[in-house]
N, C-alpha and C positions, 0 to 999 in steps of 0.2 A: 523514113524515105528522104525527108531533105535534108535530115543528117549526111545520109549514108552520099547523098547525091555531092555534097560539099566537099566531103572527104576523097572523093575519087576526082574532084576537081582541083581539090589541094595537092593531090600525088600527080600531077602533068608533070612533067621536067619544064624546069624554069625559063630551058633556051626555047622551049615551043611557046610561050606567050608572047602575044603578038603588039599586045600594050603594057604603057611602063606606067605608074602614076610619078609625077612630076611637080605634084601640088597636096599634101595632107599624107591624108585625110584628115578633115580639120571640123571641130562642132559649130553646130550655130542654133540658137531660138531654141536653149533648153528651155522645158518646161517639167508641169508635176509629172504630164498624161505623153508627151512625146519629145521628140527630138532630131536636128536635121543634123545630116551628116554631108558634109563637102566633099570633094577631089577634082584633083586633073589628071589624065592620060596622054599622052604625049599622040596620040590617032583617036580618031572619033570611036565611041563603041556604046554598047544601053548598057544601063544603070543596073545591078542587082545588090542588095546590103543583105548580108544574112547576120541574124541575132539571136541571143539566149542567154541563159541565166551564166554559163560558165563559157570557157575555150574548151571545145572539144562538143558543144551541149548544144549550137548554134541551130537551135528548132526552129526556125522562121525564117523568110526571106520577102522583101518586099521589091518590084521590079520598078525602072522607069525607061518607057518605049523610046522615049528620042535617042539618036546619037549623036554624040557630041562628045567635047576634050573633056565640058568642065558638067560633074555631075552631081545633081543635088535630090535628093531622098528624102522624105518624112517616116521618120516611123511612130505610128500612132497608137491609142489606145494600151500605154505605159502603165506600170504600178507606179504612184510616188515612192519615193527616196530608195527606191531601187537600182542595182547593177546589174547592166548587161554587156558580155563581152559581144563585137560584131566583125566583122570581115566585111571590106569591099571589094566588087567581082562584074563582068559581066554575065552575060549568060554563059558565055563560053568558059570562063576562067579565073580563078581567085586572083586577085590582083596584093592583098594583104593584110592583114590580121587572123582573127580565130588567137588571138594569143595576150598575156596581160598586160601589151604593152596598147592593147585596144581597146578601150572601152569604157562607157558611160553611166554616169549615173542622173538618173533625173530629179525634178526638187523637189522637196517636201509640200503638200498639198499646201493651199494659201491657209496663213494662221497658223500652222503645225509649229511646235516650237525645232529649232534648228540649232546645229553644229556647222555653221558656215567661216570656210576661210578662204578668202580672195583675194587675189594678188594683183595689183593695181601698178599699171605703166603709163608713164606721162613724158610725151616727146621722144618716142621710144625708136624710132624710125629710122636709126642713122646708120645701122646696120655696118659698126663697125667696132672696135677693140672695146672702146666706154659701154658699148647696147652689149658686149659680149660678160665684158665686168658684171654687169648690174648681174644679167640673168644667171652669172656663174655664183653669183652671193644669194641671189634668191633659193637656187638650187640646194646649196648647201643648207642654208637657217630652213629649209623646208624638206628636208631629208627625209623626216620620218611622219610629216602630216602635209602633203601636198595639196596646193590649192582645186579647192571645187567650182570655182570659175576665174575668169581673169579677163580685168579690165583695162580697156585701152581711154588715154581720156585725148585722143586726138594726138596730128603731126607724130602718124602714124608710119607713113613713111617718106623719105625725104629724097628727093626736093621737091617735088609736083606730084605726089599720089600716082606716081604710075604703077601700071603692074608689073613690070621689073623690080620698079623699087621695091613694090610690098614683097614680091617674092623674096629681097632681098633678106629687109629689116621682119617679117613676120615669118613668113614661110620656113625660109630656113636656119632662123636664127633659134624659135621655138619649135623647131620639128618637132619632139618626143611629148612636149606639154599638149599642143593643139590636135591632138590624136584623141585625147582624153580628160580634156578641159575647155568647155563652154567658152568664146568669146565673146561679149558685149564691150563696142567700141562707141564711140561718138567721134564726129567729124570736125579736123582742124583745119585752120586757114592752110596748111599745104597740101593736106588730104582735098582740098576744096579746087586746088588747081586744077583737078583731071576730072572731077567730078560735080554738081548740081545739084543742089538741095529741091529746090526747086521743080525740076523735074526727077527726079531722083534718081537721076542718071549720069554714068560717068563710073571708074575702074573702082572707087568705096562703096557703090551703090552694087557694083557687079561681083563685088568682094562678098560680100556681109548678106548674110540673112536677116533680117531687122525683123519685129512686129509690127504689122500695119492695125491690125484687127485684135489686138488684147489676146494674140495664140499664146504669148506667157504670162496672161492676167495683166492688170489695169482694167484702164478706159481705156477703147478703141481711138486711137488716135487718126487714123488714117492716112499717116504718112510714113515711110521709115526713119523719115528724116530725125524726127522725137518721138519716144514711146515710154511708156514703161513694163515692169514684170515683177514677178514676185518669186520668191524665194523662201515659201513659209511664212514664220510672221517679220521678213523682210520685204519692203516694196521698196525698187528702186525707181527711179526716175532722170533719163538721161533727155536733156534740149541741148539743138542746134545754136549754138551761141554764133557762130560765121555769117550765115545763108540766111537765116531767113528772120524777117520781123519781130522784133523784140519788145514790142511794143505793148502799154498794159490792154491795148484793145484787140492786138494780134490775136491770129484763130493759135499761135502754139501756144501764148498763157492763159486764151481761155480753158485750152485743151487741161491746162497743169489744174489748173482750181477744179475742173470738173473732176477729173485722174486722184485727185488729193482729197476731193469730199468723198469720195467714193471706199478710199479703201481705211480698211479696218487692223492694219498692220501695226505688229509694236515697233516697229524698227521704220526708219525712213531714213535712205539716201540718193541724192540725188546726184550728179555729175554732170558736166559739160568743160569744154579749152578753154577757154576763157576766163582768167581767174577774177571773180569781184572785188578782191582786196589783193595788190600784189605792189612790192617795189622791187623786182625784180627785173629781167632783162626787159620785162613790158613793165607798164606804170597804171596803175588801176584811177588813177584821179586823173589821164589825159587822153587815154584811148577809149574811143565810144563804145566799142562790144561792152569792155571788163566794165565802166559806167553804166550802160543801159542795163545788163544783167543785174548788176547789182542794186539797181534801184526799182526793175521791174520786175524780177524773178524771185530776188533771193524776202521781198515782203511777204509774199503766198508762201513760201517755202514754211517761213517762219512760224506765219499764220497756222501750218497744220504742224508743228512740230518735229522739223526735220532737225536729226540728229547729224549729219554728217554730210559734208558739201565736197567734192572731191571734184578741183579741174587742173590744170598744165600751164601750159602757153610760156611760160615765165620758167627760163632753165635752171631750176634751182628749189630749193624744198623749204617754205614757206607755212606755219603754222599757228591757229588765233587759238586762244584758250576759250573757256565756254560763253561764248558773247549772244545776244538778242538787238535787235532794232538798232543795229549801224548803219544808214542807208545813204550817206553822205559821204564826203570824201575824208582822206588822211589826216585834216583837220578839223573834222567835224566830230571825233569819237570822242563819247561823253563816258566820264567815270560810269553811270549807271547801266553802260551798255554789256558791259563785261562781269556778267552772273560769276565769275569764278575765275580770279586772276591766275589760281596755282597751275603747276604743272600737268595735272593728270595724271601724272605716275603715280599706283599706290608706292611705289616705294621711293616717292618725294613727296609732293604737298598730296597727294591722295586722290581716288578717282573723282570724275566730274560726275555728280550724283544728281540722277533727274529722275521724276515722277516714275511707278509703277506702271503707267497707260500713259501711250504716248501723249500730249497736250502741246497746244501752240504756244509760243512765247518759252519754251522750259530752256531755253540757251539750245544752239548748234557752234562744234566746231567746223571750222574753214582750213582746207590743206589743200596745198597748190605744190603739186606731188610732178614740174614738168623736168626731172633732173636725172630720167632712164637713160636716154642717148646721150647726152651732153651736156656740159656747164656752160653758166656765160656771167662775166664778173659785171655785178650789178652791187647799186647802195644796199639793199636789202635792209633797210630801215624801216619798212611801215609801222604806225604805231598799233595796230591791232595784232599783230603776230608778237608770238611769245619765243618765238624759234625760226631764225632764218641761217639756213647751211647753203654754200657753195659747194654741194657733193653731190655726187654722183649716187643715185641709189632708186628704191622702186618702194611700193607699199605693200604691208602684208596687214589684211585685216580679218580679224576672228571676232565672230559673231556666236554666240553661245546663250540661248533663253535672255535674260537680264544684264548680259556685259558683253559690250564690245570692246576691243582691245586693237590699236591701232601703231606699226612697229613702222618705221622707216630704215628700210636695212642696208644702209651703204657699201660699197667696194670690198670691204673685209668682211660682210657677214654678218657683224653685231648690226644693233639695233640703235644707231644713230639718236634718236626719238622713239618716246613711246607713252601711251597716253588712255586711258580707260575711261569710258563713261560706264556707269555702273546705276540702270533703272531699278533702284532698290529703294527708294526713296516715297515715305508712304504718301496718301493725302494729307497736307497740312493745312489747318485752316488758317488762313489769312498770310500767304505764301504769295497771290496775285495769280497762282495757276489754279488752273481750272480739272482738278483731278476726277479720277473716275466714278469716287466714290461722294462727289459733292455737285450739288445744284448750283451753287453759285461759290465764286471767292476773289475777290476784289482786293488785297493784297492789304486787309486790315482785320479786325476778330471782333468790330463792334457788334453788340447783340449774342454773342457767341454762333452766328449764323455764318461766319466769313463773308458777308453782304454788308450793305452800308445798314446803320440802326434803324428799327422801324420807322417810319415816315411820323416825325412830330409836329404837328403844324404849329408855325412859325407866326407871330405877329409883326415880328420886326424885320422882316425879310423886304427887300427894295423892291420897290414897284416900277412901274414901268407905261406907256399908252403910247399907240395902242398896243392891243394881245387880241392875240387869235387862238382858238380850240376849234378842232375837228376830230372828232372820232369816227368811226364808222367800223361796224359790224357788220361783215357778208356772209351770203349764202355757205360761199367755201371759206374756209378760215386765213387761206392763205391771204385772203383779199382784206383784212380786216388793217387798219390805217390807227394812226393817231400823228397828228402834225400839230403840234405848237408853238408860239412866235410868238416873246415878249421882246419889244423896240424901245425908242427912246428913254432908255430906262435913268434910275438915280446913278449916282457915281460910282463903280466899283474900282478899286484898286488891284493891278493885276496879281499882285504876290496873292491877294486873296483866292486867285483860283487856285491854288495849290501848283503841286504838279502830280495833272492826271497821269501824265506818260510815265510817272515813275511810281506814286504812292498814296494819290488822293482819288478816294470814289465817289461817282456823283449817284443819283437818283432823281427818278421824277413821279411825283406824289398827285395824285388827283383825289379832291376831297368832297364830299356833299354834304354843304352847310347848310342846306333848308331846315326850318324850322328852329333855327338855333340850337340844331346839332348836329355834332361834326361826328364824320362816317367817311373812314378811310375807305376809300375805293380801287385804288392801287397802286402798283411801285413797280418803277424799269429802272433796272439798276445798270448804270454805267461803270465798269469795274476801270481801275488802273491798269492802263496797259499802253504798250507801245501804238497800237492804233490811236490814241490821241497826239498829234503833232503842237508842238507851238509857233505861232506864227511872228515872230517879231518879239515884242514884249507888251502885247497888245490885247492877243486872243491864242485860246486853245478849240483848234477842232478835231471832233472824233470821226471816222469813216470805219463803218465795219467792213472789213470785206473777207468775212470767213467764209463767203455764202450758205452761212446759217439759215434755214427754213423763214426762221423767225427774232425779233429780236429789234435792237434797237441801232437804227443802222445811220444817223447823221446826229451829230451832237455838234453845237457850234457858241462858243460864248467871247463877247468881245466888252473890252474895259475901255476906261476912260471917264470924264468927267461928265455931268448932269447932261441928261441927253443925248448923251453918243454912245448907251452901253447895248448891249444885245446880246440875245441868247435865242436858239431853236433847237429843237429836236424833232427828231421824225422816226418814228418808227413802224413795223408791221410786220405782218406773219401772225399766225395763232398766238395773240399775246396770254403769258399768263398773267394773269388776274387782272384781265380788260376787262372792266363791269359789264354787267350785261345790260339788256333797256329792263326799264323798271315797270315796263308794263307793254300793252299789247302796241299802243299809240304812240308812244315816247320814251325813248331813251333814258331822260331822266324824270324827275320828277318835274312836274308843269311848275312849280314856283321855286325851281331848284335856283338855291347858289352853288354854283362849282367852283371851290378853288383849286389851282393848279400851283404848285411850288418846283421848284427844282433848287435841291441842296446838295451842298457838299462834305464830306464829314471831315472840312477843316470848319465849318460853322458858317460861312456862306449860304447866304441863300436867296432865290430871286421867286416874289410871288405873281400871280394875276388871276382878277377877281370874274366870273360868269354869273349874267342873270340871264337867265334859258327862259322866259315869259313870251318869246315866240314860238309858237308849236309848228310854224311851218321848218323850223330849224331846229329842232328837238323832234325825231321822230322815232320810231323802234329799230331804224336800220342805222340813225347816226343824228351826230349832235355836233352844229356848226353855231360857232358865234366867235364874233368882234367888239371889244370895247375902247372907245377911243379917252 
């Protein structure tokens, strides 16, 4: 019946329709389970989308009562990684498609493994012979595998985001692609002139379908301003780098940490304009966006293992080889930051090879991909990028199970750049990453455990007065505490601390020496990694901020001569192998000695001694004491 009813709506003569569309019909907020389909009609009329498996097969139709130019559809309850051809119509009249030049496919359920290629636009807005170039060279290198979404990374359309302009530079620049390829855009400083983050109002806001509420997976963000989605075992992740607060206490990066514990994806990329690293027509070490993102966004990014960081702003095409913990400026980048100097091409220095499950710290590259619309002659020198072109050109990226492959395809077609990370890469022990198949790996093989060697107690380890211990055991485990603090300690010399940030692991050992015997009690092991900072040439502190459950979340040790050295740690969450109380009354033993060490396995090490002979501070829920 609502075949038959399309069909004789299809056969009207073309001069009796009374509206024209003028705008798409163009997709938006693909997902696994549905999908929004846009248009404009040049006279107000209601909404009807019809769909099915083929053209000709269009079994379903879904209505929307309003009238109006510009009209927007959901169709829900989709198969994943499914085709459907559809037509837009109103009640009265097919307005276009039923044919294969219409039609969508939705994403693979979250985790499903995927054949993903995206086609990525940066500064694309100019809507003129250069934005005509790119798209005529992407068309061609993509002839026979056309992209399954396509990204905009901002200055979208020029000069002021109006909608003329977008009609210009989107609408009818990619008429044939936006029929039948998903847009996920993020908002630039010219897209920002007509439009409000803020309120999230304004001609990008009136554009775009965005998720507020996790309709294509993530975390519910509640703004369209930043969101995320998935794409199988891809999770992307686009922030407002323009508008709004960038700050590490802002609600958008807490929204990211929350977004990023949550999902379970082997792939992660992220996007926003603003490039973090760029010498290009902007400058990354003097403008505060490309500054602030890169010192407050791109740590968390890091922390959960994003493979791929993709923003514009900077007309020109810009690329780092596989780097970790660069969070300073042009002259701040340390040999150790750059996991993998080569190419990326297997056919030059060879793909960027990283763990089998995604893991934090495993390196991400950086491409500042804003050279769709236009060039602009800059130094292009920064010292983090491995590739910097004055060309014109757009991204093409293929995502396939364990390898992504990443092409920049200039004006003629070929592939300017190109570059493979390849998750083939097994767990290694004492790597410094944290793989899937291991408990711990602190970036050394002492013990053959990939952890720092079992806890030796030390006699010659430097002392310190006063020291403080507190433990404490709760009801809920999450509440369970351990704070330590050794102060005016003996002399340490800084070189002795190693360097945690790059290859020395610490641990902290709690011992029970009553009775003149010693009883290892436990061990929190602090691995090598970029979350320890140094500060001066002074002291190294650690900050976790994976927001891991549990775990050892402040490490702080400071040098210098008799009496000015110090060290704390503090940790919590369901520690493992946090002793329990050693009876119903007390914690430990009533004429316990507790020593406490914290070593490093370059042979450092700082002790402090506990006599617990007060039972009002020795009890079954916790054990506090001071010794001056």
């Amino acid at each position: 019946m609502l075949l038959s009813s399309l069909l004789v709506l299809a056969l009207v003569p073309a001069q009796a329709f009374a509206a024209v569309v003028t705008r798409g019909p163009y997709l938006q907020r693909s997902a696994s389970d549905s999908m929004v389909v846009r248009w404009r009609t040049d006279v107000a009329t209601d909404s009807r989308l019809y769909y099915g498996p083929a053209p000709g097969a269009l079994t379903s139709f879904i209505d929307g009562a309003d009238v109006t130019k510009d009209h927007e559809l959901t169709v829900t309850g989709l198969d994943p990684t499914s085709t459907y051809t559809y037509a837009i119509a109103s009640s009265s009249e097919v307005l276009a498609g039923d044919d294969d030049a219409h039609h969508f496919r939705t994403h693979p359920a979250p985790g499903a493994p995927v054949d993903l290629r995206l086609w990525v636009l940066g500064d694309s807005g100019t809507a003129d012979a250069s934005a005509t170039a790119v798209r005529d060279a992407y068309r061609g290198f993509s002839a026979s595998r056309p992209a399954d979404l396509m990204m905009l990374l901002g200055d979208n359309a020029y000069n002021t985001g109006s909608d003329a302009e977008y009609q210009a530079a989107l609408f009818n620049m990619y008429l044939p692609e936006l029929a039948y390829t998903p847009v996920w855009p993020t908002i630039g400083n010219h897209d920002a002139i007509s439009a409000d983050s803020l309120t999230e109002s304004g001609v990008y806001y009136d554009i775009f379908s965005l998720p507020r509420w996790g309709e294509s997976g993530g975390v519910a963000s509640g703004t369209r301003a930043y969101y995320s989605f998935d794409y199988g075992d891809v999770h992307f992740v686009c922030l407002d780098s323009h508008d709004l607060d960038r700050s590490p206490g802002g609600a958008m990066l807490a929204w990211l940490e929350q977004d990023l514990a949550a999902t379970q994806a082997r792939w992660l990329v992220a996007f926003w304009h603003h490039p973090p690293y760029s010498d290009g027509s902007h400058n990354s070490d003097t403008e505060l966006p490309l500054g602030e993102m890169r010192r407050n966004a791109v740590p968390i990014l890091e922390e959960y293992g994003v493979d791929l960081l993709l923003s514009g702003h900077s007309h020109s095409y810009e690329r780092s080889p596989l780097i970790d913990g660069y969070y300073g400026s042009s002259g701040q980048l340390e040999p150790w930051m750059i996991l993998n100097p080569g190419d990326g091409d297997p056919a030059g220095d060879g793909a960027y090879e990283k763990a089998t499950v995604r893991a934090g710290h495993d390196g991400s590259v950086y491409v500042v991909a804003g050279s769709s619309g236009q060039i602009t002659a800059a130094p292009l020198n920064h010292p983090v990028m491995l590739v910097s072109l004055e060309q014109l050109g757009s991204l093409v990226v293929d995502i396939t199970d364990d390898t992504m492959d990443v092409s920049f395809v200039e004006t003629s077609g070929i592939a300017a750049d190109h570059f493979r990370i390849a998750k083939t890469r097994g767990d290694l022990c004492g790597d410094g990453i944290l793989g899937g198949t291991e408990d711990c790996d602190d970036g050394n093989t002492a013990g053959g455990d990939c952890c720092p060697a079992d806890c030796t107690f030390d006699l010659g380890c430097a002392a310190a007065a006063p020291v403080a211990l507190r433990v404490r055991h709760d009801a809920n485990p999450a509440g369970d505490r351990l704070d330590w603090k050794w102060q005016n300690g003996q002399a340490i010399d800084f070189a002795e601390l190693g360097d945690p940030s790059l290859s020395t692991a610490y641990a902290l050992c709690v011992y029970d020496y009553s009775a003149d015997a010693l009883l290892s009690l436990t061990r929190l092991s602090i691995p090598a990694s970029t979350a320890w900072r140094s500060i001066g040439q002074r002291r190294f502190v650690y900050r976790d901020r994976s927001g891991a459950a549990a775990g050892v979340r402040r490490v702080a040790v400071t040098t210098g001569l008799d009496g000015a050295t110090k060290a704390h740690l503090r940790a919590a969450g369901n520690l493992v192998g946090l002793p329990a109380a050693a009876a119903a009354d007390r914690y430990f033993e009533q004429d316990s000695h507790v020593v406490v060490q914290l070593i490093n396995d370059g042979g450092r090490c700082w002790t402090s001694n506990f006599l617990a002979a007060d039972g009002a501070n020795n009890t079954a829920a916790q054990f506090i004491d001071t010794q001056h």
